[in-house]
C-alpha positions as protocol buffer text, in pm:
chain_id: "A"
residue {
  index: 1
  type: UNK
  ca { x: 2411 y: -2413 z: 3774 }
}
residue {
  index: 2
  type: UNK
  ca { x: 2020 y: -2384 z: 3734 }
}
residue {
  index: 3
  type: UNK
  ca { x: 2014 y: -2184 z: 4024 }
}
residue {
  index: 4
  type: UNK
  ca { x: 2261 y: -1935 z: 3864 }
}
residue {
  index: 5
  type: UNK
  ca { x: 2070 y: -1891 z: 3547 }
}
residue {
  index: 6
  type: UNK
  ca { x: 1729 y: -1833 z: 3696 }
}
residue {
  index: 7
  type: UNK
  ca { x: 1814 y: -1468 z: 3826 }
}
residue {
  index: 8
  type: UNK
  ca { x: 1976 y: -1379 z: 3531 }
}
residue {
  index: 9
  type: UNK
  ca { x: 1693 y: -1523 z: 3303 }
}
residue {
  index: 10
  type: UNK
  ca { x: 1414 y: -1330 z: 3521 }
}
residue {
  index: 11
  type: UNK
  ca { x: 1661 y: -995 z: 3519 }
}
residue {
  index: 12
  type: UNK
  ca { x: 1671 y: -1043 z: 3144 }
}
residue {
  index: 13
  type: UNK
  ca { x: 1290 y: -1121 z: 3126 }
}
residue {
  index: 14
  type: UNK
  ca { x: 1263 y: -792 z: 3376 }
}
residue {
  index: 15
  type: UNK
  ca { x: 1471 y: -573 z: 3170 }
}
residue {
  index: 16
  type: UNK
  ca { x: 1252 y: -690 z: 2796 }
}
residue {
  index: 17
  type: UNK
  ca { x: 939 y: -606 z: 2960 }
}
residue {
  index: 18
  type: UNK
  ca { x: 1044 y: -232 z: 3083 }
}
residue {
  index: 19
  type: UNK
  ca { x: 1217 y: -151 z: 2741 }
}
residue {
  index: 20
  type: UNK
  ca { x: 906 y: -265 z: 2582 }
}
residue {
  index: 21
  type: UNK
  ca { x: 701 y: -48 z: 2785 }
}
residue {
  index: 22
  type: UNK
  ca { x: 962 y: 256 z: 2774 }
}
residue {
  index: 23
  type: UNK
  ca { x: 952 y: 191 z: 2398 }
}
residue {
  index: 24
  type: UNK
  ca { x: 540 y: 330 z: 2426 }
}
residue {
  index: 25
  type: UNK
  ca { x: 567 y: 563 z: 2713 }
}
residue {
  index: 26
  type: UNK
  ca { x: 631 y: 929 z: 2565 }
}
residue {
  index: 27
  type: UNK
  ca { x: 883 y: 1126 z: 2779 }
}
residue {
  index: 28
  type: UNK
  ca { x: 700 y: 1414 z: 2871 }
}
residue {
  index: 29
  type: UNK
  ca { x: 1006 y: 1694 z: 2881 }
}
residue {
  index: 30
  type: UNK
  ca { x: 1113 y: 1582 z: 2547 }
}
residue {
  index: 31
  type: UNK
  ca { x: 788 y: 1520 z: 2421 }
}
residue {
  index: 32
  type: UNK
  ca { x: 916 y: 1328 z: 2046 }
}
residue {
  index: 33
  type: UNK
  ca { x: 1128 y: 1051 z: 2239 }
}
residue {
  index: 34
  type: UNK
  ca { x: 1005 y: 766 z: 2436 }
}
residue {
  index: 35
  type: UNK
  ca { x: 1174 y: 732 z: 2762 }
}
residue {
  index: 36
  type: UNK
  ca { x: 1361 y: 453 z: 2641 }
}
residue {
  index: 37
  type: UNK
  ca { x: 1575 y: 729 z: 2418 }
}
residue {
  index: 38
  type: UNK
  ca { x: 1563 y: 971 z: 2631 }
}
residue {
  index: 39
  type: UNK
  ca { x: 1784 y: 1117 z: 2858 }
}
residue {
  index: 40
  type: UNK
  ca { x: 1562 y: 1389 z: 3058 }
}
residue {
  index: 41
  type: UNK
  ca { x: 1559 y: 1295 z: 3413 }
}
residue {
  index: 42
  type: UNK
  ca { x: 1235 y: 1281 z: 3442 }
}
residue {
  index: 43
  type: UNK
  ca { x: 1293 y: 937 z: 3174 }
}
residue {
  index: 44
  type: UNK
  ca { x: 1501 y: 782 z: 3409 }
}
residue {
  index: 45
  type: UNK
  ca { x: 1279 y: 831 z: 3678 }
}
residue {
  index: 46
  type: UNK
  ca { x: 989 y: 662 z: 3480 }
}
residue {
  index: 47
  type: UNK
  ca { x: 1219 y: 388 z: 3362 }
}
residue {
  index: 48
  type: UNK
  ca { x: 1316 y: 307 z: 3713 }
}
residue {
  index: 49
  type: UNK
  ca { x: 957 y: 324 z: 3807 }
}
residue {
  index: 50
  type: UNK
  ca { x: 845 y: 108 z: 3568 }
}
residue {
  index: 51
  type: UNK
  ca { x: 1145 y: -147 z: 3652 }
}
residue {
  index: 52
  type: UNK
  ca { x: 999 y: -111 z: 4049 }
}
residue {
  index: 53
  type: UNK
  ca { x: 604 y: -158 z: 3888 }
}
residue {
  index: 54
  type: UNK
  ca { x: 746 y: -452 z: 3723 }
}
residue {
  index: 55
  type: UNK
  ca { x: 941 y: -602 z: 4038 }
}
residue {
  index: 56
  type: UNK
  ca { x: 632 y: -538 z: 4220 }
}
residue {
  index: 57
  type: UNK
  ca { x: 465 y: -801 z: 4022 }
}
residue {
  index: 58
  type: UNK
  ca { x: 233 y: -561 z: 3836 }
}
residue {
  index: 59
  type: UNK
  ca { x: 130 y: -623 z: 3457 }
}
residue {
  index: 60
  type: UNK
  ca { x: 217 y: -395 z: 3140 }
}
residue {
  index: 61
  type: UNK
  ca { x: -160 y: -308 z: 3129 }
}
residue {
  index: 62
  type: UNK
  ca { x: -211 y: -211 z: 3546 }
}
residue {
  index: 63
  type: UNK
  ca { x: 206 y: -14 z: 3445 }
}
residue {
  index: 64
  type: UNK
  ca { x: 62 y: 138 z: 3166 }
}
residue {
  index: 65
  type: UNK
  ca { x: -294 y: 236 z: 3372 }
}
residue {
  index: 66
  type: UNK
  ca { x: -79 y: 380 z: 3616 }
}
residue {
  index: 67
  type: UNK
  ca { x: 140 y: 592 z: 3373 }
}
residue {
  index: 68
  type: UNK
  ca { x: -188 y: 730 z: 3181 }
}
residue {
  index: 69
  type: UNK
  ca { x: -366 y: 864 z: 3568 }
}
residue {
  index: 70
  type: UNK
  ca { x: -33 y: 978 z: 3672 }
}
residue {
  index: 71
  type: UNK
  ca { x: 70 y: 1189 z: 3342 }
}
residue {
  index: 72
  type: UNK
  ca { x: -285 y: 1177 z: 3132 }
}
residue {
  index: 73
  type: UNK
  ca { x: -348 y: 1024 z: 2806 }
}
residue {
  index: 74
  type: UNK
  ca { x: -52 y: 1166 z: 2587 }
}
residue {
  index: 75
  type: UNK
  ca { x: 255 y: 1010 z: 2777 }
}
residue {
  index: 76
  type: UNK
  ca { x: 99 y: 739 z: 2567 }
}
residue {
  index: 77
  type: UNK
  ca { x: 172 y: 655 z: 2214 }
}
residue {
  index: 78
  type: UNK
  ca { x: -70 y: 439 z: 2114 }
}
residue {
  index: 79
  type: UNK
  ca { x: -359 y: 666 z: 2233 }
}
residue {
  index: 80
  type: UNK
  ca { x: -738 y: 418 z: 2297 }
}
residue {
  index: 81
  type: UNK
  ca { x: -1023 y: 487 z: 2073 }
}
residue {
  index: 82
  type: UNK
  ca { x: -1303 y: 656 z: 2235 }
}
residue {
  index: 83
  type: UNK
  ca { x: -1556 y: 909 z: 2165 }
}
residue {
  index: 84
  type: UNK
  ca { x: -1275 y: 1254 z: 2186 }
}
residue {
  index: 85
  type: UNK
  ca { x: -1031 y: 1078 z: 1959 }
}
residue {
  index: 86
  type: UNK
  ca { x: -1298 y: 886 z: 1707 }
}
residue {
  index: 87
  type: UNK
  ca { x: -1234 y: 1207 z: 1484 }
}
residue {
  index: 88
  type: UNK
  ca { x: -863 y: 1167 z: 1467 }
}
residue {
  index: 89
  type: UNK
  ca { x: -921 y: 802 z: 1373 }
}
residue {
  index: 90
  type: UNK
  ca { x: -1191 y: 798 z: 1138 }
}
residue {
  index: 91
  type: UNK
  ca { x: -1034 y: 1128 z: 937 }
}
residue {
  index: 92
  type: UNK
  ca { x: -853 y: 912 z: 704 }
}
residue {
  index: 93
  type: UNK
  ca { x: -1149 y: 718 z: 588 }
}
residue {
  index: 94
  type: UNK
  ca { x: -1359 y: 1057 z: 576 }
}
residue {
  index: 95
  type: UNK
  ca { x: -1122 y: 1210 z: 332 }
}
residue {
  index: 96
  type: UNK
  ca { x: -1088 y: 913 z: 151 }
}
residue {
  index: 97
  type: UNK
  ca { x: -1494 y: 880 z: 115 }
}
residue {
  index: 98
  type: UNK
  ca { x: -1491 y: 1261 z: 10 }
}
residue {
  index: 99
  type: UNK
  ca { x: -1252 y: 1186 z: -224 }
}
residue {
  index: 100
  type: UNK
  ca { x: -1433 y: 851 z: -396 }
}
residue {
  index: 101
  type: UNK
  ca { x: -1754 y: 1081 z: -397 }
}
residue {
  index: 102
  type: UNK
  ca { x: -1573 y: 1378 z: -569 }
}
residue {
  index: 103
  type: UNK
  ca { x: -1446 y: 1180 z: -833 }
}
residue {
  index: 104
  type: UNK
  ca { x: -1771 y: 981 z: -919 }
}
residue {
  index: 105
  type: UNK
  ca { x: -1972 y: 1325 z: -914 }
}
residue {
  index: 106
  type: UNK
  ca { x: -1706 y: 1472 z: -1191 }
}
residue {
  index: 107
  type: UNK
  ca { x: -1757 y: 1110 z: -1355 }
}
residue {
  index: 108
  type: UNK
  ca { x: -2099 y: 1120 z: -1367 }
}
residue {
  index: 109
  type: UNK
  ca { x: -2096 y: 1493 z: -1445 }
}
residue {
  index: 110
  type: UNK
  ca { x: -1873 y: 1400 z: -1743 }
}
residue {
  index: 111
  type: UNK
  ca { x: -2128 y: 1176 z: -1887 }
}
residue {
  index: 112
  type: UNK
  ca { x: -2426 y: 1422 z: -1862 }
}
residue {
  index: 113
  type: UNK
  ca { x: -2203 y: 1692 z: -2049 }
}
residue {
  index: 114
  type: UNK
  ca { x: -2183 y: 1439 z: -2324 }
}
residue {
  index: 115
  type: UNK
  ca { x: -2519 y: 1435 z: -2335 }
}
residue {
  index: 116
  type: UNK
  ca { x: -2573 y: 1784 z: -2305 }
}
residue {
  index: 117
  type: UNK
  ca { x: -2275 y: 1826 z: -2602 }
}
residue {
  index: 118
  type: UNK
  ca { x: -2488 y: 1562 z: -2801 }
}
residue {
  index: 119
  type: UNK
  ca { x: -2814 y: 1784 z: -2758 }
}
residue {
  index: 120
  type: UNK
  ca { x: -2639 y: 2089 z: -2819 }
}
residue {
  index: 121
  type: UNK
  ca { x: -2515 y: 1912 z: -3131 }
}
residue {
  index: 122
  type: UNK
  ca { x: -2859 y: 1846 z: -3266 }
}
residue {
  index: 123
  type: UNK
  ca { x: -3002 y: 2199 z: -3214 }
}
residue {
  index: 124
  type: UNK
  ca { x: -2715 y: 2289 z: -3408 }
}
residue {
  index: 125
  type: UNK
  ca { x: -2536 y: 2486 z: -3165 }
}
residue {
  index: 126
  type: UNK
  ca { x: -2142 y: 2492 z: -3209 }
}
residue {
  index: 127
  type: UNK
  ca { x: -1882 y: 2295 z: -2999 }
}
residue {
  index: 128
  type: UNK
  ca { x: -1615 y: 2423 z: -2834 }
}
residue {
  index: 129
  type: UNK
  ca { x: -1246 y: 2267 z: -2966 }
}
residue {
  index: 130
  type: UNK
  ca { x: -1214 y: 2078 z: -2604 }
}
residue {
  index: 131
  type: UNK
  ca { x: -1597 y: 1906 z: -2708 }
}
residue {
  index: 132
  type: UNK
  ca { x: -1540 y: 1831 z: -2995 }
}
residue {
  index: 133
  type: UNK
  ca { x: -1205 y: 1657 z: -2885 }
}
residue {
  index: 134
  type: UNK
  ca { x: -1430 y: 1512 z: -2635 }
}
residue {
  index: 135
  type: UNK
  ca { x: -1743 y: 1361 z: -2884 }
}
residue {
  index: 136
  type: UNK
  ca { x: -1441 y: 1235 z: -3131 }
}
residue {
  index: 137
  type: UNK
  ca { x: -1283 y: 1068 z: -2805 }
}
residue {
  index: 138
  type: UNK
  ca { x: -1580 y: 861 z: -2730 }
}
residue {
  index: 139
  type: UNK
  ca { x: -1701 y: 826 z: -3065 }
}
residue {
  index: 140
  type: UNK
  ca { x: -1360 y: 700 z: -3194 }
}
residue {
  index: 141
  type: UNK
  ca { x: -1379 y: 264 z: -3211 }
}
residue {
  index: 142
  type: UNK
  ca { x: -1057 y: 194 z: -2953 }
}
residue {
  index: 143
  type: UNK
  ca { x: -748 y: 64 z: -3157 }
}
residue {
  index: 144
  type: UNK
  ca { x: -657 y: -292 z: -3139 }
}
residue {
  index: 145
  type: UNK
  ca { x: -431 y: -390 z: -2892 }
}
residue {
  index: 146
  type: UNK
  ca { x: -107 y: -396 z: -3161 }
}
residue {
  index: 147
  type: UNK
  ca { x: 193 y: -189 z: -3132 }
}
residue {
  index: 148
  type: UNK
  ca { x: -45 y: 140 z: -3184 }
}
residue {
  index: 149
  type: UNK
  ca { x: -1 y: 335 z: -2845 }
}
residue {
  index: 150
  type: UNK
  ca { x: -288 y: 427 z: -2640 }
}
residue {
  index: 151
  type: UNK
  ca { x: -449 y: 784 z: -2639 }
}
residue {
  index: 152
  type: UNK
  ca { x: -267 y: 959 z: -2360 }
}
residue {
  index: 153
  type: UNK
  ca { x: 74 y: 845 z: -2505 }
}
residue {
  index: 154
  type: UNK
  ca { x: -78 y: 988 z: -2852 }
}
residue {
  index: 155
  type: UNK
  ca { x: -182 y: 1321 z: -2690 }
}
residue {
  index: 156
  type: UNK
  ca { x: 147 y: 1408 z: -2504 }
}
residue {
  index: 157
  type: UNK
  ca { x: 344 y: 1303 z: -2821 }
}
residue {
  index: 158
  type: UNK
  ca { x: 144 y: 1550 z: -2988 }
}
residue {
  index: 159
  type: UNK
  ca { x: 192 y: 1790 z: -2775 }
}
């Protein structure tokens, strides 16, 4: 009875390993399935050569080399990191740094008008509706945490 099992256990193992790889390979007729999904004939063809790489005794990493020289980079869809594709990975954390540094410019930009409002003040110049909205804003002690709502809720009540 052991004997029995151990083909069907290493067909089974077999069979994981190539959906798990088909799962990552891209088909390349299709182009937005994997082969796994796909139907093209040029997915069963890779399927069955990946079964073959796999009966061969090759690894998922030598299967997936093989794939990547055969077809290039984008049958893959979990493309490496390296010098042509840095940009593609490191764009999120650019925009997010542009955005951080656009906000603390209008932040610190804020304060200075203050100040600029406050000198403007002195030399008696007038303020606009929208400064003096802003001066009574920051001048005005914050209300105690009661059932009084905050500013924003006051301001679109108002409105």
């Amino acid at each position: 009875m052991g004997s029995e099992e151990d083909p069907v256990k290493k067909t089974q193992v077999v069979n994981a390993r190539a959906r798990n790889i088909s799962h990552n390979v891209r088909c390349t007729e299709c182009g937005s399935q994997s082969i796994e999904d796909s139907q093209a004939d040029i997915a069963i063809l890779l399927r069955k050569l990946i079964r073959d790489e796999i009966h061969a005794g090759k690894s998922d990493k030598e299967i997936y080399k093989k794939l990547e020289d055969d077809f290039g980079e984008t049958v893959l869809y979990a493309p490496k990191f390296d010098m042509q594709t840095a940009a593609l990975w490191l764009s999120p954390l650019l925009v997010a740094g542009a955005a951080a540094g656009i906000w603390a410019y209008k932040k610190h930009r804020q304060k200075t008008n203050v100040h600029i409002m406050a000198l403007n003040l002195v030399r008696g110049v007038p303020l606009t509706p929208n400064e003096k909205q802003t001066m009574l804003d920051l001048l005005t002690p914050p209300p105690s945490r009661g059932n009084i709502p905050s500013s924003w809720w006051r301001r679109w009540r108002e409105q």
